[in-house]
C-alpha positions as YAML, in Angstrom:
chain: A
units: angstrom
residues:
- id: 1
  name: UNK
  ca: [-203.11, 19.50, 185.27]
- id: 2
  name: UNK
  ca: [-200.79, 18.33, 182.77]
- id: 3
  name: UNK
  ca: [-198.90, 20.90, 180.62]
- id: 4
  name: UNK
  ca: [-199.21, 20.56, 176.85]
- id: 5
  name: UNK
  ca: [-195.76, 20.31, 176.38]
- id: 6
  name: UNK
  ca: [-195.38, 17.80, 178.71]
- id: 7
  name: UNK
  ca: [-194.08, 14.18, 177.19]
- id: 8
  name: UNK
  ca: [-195.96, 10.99, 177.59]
- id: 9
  name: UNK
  ca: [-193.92, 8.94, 179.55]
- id: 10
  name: UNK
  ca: [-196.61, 5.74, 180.65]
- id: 11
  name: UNK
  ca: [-199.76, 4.66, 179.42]
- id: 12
  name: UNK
  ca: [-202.76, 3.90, 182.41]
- id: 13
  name: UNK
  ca: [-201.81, 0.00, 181.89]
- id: 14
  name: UNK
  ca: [-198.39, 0.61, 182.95]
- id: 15
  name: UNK
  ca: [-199.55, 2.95, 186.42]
- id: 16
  name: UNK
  ca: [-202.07, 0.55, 187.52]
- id: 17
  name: UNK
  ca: [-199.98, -2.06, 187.04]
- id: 18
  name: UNK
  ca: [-197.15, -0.84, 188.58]
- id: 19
  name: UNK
  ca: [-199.15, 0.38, 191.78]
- id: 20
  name: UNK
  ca: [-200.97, -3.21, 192.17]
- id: 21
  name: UNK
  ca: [-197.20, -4.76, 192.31]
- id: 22
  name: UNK
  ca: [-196.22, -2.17, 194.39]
- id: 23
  name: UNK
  ca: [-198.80, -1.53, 196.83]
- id: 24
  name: UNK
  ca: [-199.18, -5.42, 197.59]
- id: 25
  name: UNK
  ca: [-195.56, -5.88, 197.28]
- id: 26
  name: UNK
  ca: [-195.65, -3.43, 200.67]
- id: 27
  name: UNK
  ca: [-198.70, -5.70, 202.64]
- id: 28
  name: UNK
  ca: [-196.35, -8.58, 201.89]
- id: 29
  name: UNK
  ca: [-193.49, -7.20, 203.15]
- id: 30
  name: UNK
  ca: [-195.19, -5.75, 206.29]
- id: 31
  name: UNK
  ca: [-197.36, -8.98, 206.90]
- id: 32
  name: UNK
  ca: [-193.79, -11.04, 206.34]
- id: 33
  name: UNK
  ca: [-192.21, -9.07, 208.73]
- id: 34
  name: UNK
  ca: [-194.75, -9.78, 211.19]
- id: 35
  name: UNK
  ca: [-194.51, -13.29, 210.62]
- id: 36
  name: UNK
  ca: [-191.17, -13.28, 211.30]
- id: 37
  name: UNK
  ca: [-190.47, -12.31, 214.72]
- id: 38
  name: UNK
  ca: [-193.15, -12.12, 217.82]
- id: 39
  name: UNK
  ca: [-192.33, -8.58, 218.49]
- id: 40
  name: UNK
  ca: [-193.71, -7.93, 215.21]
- id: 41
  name: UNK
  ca: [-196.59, -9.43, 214.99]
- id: 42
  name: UNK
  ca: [-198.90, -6.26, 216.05]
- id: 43
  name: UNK
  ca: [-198.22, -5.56, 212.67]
- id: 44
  name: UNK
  ca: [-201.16, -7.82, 211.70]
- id: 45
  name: UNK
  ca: [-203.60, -5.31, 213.88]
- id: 46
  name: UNK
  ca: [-203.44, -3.19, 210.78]
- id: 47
  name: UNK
  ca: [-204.89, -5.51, 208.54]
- id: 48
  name: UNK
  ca: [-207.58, -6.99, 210.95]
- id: 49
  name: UNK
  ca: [-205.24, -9.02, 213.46]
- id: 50
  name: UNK
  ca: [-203.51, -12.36, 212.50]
- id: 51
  name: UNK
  ca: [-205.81, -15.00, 211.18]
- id: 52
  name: UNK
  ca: [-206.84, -12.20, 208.75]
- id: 53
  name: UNK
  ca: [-203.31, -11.67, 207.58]
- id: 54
  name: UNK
  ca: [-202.00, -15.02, 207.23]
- id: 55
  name: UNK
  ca: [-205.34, -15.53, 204.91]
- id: 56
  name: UNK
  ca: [-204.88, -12.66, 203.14]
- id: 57
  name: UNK
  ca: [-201.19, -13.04, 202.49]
- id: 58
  name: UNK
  ca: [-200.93, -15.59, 200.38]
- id: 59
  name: UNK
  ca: [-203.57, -14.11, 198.18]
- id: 60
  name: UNK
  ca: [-201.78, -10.80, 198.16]
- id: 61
  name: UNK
  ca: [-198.97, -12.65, 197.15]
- id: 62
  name: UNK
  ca: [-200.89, -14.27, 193.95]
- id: 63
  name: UNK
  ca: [-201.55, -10.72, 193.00]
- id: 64
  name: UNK
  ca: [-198.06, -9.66, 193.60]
- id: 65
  name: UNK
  ca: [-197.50, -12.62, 190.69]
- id: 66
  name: UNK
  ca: [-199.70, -11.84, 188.28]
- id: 67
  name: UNK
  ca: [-198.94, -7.93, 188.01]
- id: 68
  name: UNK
  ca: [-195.45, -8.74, 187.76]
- id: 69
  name: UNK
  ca: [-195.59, -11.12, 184.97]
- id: 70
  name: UNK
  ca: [-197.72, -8.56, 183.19]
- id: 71
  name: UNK
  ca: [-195.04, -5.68, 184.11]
- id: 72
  name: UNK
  ca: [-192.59, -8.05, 182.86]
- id: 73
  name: UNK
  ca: [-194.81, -8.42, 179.58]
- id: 74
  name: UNK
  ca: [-194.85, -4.52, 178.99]
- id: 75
  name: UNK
  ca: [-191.26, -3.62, 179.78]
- id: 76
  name: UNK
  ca: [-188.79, -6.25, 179.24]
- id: 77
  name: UNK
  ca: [-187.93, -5.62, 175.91]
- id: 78
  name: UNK
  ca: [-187.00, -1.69, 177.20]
- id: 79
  name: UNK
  ca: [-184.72, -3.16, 179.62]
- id: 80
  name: UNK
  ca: [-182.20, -5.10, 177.82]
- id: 81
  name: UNK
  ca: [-178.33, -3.90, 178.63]
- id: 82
  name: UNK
  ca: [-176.57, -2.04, 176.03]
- id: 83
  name: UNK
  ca: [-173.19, -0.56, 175.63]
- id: 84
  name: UNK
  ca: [-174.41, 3.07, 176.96]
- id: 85
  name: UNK
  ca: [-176.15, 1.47, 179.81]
- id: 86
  name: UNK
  ca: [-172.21, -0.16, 180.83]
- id: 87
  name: UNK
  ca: [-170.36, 3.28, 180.15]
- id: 88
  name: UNK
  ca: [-173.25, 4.44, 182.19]
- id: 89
  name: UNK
  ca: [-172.80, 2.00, 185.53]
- id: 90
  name: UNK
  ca: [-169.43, 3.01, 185.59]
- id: 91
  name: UNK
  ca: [-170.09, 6.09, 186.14]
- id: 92
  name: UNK
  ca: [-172.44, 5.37, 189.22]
- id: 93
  name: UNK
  ca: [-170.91, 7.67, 191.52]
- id: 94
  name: UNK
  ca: [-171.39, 10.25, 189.68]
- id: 95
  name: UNK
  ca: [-174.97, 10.14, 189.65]
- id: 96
  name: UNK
  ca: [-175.08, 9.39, 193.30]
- id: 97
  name: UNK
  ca: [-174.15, 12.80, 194.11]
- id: 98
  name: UNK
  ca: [-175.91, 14.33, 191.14]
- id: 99
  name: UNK
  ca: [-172.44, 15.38, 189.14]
- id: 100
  name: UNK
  ca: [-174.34, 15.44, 185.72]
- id: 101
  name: UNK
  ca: [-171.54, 16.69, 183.40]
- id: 102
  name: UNK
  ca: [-170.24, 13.06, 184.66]
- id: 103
  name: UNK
  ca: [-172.96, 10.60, 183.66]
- id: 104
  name: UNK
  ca: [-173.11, 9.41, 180.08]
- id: 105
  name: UNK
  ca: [-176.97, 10.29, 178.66]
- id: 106
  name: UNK
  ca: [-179.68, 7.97, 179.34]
- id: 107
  name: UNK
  ca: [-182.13, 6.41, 177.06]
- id: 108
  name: UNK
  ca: [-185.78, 6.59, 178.66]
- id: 109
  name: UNK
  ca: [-184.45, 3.77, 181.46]
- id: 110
  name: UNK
  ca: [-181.37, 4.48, 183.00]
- id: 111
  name: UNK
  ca: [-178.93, 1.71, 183.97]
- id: 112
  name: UNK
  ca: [-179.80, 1.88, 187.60]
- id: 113
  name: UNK
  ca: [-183.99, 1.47, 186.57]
- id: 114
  name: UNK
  ca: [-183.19, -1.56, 184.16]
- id: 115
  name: UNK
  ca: [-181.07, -3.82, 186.73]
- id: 116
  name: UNK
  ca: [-183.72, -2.66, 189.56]
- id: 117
  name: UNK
  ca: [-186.32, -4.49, 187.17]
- id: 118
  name: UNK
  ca: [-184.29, -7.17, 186.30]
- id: 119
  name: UNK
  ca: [-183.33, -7.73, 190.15]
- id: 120
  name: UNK
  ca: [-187.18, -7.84, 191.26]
- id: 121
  name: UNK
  ca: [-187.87, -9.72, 188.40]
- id: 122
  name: UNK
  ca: [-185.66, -12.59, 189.61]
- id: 123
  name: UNK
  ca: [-186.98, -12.01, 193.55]
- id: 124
  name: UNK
  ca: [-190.45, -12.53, 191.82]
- id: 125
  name: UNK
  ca: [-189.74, -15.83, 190.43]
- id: 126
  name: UNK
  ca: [-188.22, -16.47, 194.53]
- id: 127
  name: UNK
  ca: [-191.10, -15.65, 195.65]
- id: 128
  name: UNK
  ca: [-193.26, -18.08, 193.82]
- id: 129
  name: UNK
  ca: [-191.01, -20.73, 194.00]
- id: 130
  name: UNK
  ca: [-190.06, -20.47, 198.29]
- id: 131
  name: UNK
  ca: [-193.92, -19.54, 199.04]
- id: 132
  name: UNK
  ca: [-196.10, -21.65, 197.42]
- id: 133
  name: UNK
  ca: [-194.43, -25.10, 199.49]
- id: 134
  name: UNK
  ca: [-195.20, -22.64, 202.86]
- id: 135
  name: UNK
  ca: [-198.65, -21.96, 201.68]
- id: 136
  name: UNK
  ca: [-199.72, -25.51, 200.65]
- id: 137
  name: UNK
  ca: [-197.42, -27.59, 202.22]
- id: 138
  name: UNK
  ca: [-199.26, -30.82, 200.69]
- id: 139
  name: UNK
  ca: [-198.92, -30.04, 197.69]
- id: 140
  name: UNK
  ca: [-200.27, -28.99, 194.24]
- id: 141
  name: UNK
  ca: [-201.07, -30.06, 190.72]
- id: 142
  name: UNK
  ca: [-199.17, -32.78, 191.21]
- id: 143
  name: UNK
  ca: [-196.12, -31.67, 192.99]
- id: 144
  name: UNK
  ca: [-195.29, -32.57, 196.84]
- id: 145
  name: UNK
  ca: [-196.24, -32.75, 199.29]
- id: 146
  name: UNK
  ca: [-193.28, -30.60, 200.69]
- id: 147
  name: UNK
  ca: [-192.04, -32.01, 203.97]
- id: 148
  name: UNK
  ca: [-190.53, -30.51, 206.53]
- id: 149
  name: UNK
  ca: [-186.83, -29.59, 205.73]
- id: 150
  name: UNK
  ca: [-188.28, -28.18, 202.31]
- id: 151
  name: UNK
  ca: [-190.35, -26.37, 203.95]
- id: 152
  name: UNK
  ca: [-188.40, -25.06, 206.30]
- id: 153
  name: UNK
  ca: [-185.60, -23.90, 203.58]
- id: 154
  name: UNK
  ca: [-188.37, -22.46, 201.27]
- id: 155
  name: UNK
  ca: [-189.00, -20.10, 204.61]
- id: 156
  name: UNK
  ca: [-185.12, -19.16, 204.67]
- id: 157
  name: UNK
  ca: [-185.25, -18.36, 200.85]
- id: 158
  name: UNK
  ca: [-188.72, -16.14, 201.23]
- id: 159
  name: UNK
  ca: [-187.28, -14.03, 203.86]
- id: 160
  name: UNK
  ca: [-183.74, -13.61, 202.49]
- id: 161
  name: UNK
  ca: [-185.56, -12.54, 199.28]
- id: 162
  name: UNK
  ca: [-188.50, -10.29, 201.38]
- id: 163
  name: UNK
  ca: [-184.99, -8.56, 202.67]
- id: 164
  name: UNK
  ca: [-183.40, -7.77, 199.62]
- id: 165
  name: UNK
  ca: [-187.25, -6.86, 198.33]
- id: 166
  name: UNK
  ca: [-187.61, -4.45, 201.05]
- id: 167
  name: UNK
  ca: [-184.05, -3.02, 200.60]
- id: 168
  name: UNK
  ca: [-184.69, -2.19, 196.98]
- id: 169
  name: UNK
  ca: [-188.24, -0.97, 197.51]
- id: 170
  name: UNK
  ca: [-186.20, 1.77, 200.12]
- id: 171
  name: UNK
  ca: [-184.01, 2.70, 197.22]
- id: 172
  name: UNK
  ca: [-186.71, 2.50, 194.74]
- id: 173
  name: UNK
  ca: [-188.65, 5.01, 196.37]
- id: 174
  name: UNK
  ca: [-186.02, 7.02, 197.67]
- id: 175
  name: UNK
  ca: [-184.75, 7.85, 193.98]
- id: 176
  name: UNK
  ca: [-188.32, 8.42, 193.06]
- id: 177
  name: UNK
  ca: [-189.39, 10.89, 195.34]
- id: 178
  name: UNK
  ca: [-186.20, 12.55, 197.50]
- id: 179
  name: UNK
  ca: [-183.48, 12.39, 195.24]
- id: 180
  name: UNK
  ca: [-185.21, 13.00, 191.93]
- id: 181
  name: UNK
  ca: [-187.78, 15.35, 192.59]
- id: 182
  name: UNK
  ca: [-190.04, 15.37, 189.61]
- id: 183
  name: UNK
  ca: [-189.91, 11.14, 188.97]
- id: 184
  name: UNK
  ca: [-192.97, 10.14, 190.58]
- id: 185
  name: UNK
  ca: [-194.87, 12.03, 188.18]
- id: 186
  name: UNK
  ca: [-194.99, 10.38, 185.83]
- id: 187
  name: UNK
  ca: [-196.09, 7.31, 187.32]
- id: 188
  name: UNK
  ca: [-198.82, 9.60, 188.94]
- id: 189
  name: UNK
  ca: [-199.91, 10.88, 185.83]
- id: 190
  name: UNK
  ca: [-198.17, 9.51, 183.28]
- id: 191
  name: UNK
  ca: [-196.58, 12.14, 181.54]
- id: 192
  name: UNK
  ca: [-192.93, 13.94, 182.72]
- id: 193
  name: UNK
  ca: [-192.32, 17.93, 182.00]
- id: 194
  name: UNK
  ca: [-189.52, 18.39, 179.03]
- id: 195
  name: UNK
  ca: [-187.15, 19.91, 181.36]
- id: 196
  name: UNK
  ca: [-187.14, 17.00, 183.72]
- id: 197
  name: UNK
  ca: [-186.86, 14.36, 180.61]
- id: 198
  name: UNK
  ca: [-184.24, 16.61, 179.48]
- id: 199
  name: UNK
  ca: [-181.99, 16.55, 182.46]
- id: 200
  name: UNK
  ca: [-182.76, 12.91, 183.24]
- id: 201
  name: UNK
  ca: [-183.11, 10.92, 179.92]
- id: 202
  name: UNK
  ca: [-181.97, 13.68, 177.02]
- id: 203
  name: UNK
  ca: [-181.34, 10.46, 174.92]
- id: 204
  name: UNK
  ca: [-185.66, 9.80, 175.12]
- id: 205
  name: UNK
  ca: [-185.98, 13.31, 175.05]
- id: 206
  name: UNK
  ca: [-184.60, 13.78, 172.18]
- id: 207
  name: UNK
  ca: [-186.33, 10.79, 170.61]
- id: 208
  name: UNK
  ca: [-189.57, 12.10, 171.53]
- id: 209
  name: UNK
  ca: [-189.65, 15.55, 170.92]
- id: 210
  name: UNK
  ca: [-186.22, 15.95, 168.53]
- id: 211
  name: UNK
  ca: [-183.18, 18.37, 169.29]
...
């Protein structure tokens, strides 16, 4: 149960969202990897064996789309860079090893949150562009058909990209969960206790409940 005092931190549109990106974000990555390599593949016995998967992938992967657009609807105009953001990257290492006295205040996205957007953002757009030659090789509405050395490049740029996805989603969560205690809260419930708003984001904070 939430306490009273508790600040609002997202509304239900901005969980669900962010769990359907999320949660088929991880079959695609999982269902990639066992694309990838043969000693992989018994991934796909999770998900009903391999015909299933390679059906379902795609798919998942429209999904994947569509919630990130509308993510990228909700929050993009909270994650433009700003001068306290900057002072706020340099002083990375700092919040790496949790030296707060360090780390210039953060408004109710930190540096670190913003770029993470803006990188999967971009990795989105990737993903569209690299899977949809894979995925309908002969083409569509009008563009194509995609022969074999596009194809074959569009597969390099997919699983560079699924990398770098997966490599983020590690840090994502690590932050989240292990390093932040308290963070996944709020995208659990949607609302963050004033202490942990406090010590995290004192500039939104302070904006939402005063001094």
């Amino acid at each position: 149960m939430n306490d009273p005092s508790d600040l609002k931190r997202f509304t239900y549109a901005e969980r669900v969202t962010h769990w359907v990106a999320g949660l088929s974000f991880v079959f695609l990555l999982f269902t990639g990897l066992a694309f990838s390599h043969p000693r992989l593949f018994w991934i796909t016995n999770l998900v009903g064996g391999g015909s299933t998967a390679r059906v379902l992938h795609p798919w998942m992967g429209v999904l994947f789309t569509v919630s990130m657009a509308v993510m990228f609807a909700m929050w993009a105009k909270e994650m433009g860079i700003q001068d306290q953001d900057r002072a706020w990257l340099k002083a990375i290492k700092h919040y790496a090893v949790h030296d707060k006295d360090n780390v210039p205040p953060a408004g109710k996205y930190n540096a670190g949150q913003k770029l993470f957007f803006w990188s999967m953002a971009l990795l989105g757009i990737a993903y569209i562009v690299s899977g949809i030659p894979m995925w309908l090789p002969g083409g569509v509405l009008g563009v194509g058909p995609f022969y074999g050395g596009v194809v074959n490049s569009m597969r390099l740029v997919h699983y560079l990209s699924t990398v770098g996805g997966g490599l983020l989603l590690i840090v994502h969560v690590y932050l989240g969960t292990v390093a932040y205690p308290g963070t996944l809260r709020g995208m659990l419930h949607g609302s963050v206790s004033r202490a942990w708003a406090k010590l995290h984001h004192p500039l939104w904070q302070k904006d939402q409940s005063g001094p």
